[in-house]
N, C-alpha and C positions, 0 to 999 in steps of 0.2 A: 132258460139255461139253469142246468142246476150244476151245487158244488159239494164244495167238504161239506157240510153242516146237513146236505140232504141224502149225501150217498148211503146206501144200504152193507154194498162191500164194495172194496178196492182190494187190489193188485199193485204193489209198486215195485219196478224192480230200477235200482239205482246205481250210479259210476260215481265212486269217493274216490278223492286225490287226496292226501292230505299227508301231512308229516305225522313224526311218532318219535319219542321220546320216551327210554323205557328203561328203567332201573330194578336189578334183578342182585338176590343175595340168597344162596343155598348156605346153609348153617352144617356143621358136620356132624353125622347123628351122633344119639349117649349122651346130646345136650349136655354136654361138657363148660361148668361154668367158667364163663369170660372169653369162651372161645367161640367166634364169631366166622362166617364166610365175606369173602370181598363184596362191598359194591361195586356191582359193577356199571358202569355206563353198556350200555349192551350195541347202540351204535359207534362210540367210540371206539373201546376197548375191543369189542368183538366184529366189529364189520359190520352189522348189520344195518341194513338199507332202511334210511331215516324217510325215503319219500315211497309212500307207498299208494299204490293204483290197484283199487279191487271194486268186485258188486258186492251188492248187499239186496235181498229182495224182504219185502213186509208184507204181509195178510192185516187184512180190515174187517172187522163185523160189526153191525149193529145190529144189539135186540131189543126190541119194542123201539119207544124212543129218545130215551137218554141213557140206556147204556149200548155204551161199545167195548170191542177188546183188540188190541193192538198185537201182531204176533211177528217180532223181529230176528235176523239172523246176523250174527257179525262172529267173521271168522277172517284171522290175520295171523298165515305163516311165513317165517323168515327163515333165512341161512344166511351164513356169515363165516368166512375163512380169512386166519391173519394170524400175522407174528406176534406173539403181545410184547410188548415192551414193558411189564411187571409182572411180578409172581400175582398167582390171582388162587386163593383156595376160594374151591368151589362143592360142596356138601365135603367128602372126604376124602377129596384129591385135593393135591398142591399143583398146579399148572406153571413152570417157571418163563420166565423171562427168555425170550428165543425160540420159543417152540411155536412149532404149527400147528394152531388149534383151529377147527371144524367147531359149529353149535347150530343149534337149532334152536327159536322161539317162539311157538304156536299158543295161541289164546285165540279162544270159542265162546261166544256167550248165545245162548238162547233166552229170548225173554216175550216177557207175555204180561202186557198191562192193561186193567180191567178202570174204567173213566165210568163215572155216573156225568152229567152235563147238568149241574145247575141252572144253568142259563142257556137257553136254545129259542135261535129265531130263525126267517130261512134263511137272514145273510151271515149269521154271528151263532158261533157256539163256544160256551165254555167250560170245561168238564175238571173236575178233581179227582183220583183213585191212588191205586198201588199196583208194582211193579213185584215182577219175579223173574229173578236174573241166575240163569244155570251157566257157570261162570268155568270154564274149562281152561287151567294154564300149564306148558311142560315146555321144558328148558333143559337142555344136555350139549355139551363140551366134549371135546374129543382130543387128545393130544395123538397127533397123525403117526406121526414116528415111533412111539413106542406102544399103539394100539390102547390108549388107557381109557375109558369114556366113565363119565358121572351123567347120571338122567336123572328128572324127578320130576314128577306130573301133582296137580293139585285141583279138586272139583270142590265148588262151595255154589251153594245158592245164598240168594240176597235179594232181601223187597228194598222199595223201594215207594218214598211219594210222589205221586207222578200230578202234574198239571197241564192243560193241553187244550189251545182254543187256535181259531180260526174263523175268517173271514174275508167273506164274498164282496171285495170293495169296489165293482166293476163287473159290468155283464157275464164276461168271460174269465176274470183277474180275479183272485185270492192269493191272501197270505195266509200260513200257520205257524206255528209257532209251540212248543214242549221243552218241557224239561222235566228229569226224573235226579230222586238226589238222596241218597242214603249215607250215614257213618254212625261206626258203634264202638267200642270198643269192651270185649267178653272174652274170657278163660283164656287172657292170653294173644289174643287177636284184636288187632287193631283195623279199621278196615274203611275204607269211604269210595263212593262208586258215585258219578255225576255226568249225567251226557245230555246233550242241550241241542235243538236242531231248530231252527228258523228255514221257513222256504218262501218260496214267489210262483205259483203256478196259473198256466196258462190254460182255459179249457178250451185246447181246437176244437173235437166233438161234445156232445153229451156225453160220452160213456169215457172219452180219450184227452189227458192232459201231459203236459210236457212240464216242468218245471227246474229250477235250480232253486238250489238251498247251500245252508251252513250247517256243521254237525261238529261238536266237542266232545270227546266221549274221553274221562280221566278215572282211574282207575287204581288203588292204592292198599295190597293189605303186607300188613309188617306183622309177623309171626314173634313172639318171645322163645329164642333158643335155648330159654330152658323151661318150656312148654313141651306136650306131648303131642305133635301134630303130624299128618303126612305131608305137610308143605312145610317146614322152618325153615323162615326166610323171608326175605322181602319179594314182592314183586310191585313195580310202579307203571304203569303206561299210561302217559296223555299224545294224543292225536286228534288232530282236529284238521278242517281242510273243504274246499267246495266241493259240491256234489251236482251231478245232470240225472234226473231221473223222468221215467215212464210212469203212465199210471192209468190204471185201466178202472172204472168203479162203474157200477150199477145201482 
């Protein structure tokens, strides 16, 4: 029977449940010193939906034999409609107190991590590299009643150290286990990115396994408003949650 440590490529496509926690703050442009946008709780204040159920699919390759490359996709839209119960400035609207505000949350990340495996046996591999995370965020508010809307979108890439092993502890039985883990802070941008996933998979076939795992994926850059950027502001999201995935490898 073979496992992680022998496959050539896999296929995974995966079911995340998991919570979301996510703090958001649009700055209002002209970088006006002292003048700042609200924090906002974005499930609290805004409605949006703290338990969230989506896929996520990953591409596998190995070249020769100890490198491989990871290629992942994570993509998490919300909406959220509600009365707020405080003034909220949001880039450069004032939102008050009683109105019916509409928003929307979307963040995309495309990422692609490149592992050498120091250590490679048939039941155990363990591999070091770096991470490249195309980091896609837009956020917009709508006050219903008087038509008024603020948008703002914001693309960053970001590497990251990645570490990542696994092992065949049982004929059919493996665990794996990664984590990837970056923060900088340059011209103004403050930033840290860290997501962690433990699994337990089962190999029914040679080619075919089943598994469940854990995933933490936290996410954190805070802009200086009196910086000159196309994102000023904050954006925060931590989500984590059990996952049921497929997995097809050769």
């Amino acid at each position: 029977i073979v496992g992680p440590a022998t496959d050539r490529f896999a296929l995974r496509a995966t079911y995340f449940q998991g919570g979301a926690d996510t703090r958001i703050r649009l700055d209002p442009g002209g970088a006006v010193p002292g003048v700042t946008g609200t924090t906002i709780d974005a499930e609290g204040l805004l409605g949006l939906d703290d338990a969230i159920d989506l896929g996520r699919v990953e591409l596998y390759f190995r070249f020769g034999e100890r490198g491989r490359m990871r290629v992942d996709y994570f993509k998490l839209n919300r909406f959220g409609a509600t009365v707020l119960d405080e003034d909220v400035v949001f880039g450069n609207d004032t939102f008050l107190t009683g109105e019916n505000i509409e928003s929307t949350l979307d963040y995309r990340s495309l990422s692609f991590t490149f592992l050498y495996s120091f250590l490679r046996r048939e039941r155990f591999e363990l591999g070091a590299g770096i991470g490249l995370h195309l980091l896609d965020a837009r956020a917009s508010a709508e006050a219903v009643d008087r038509n008024e809307r603020e948008e703002e979108s914001g693309v960053a890439p970001v590497p990251t150290l990645a570490l990542d092993g696994s092992w065949r502890f049982a004929r059919r039985w493996a665990v794996s286990a990664r984590g990837q883990y970056f923060s900088a802070t340059y011209d103004g941008i403050s930033g840290t990115l860290g997501e962690y996933h433990l699994d337990v998979q089962y190999r029914w076939k040679p080619n075919f396994a089943v598994g469940l795992g854990y995933t933490k994926i936290d996410v954190d850059v805070d802009v200086d408003p009196a910086s000159d950027h196309d994102f000023p502001g904050l954006f925060r999201l931590n989500t984590d949650g059990p996952e049921f995935f497929l997995r097809v490898s050769f």
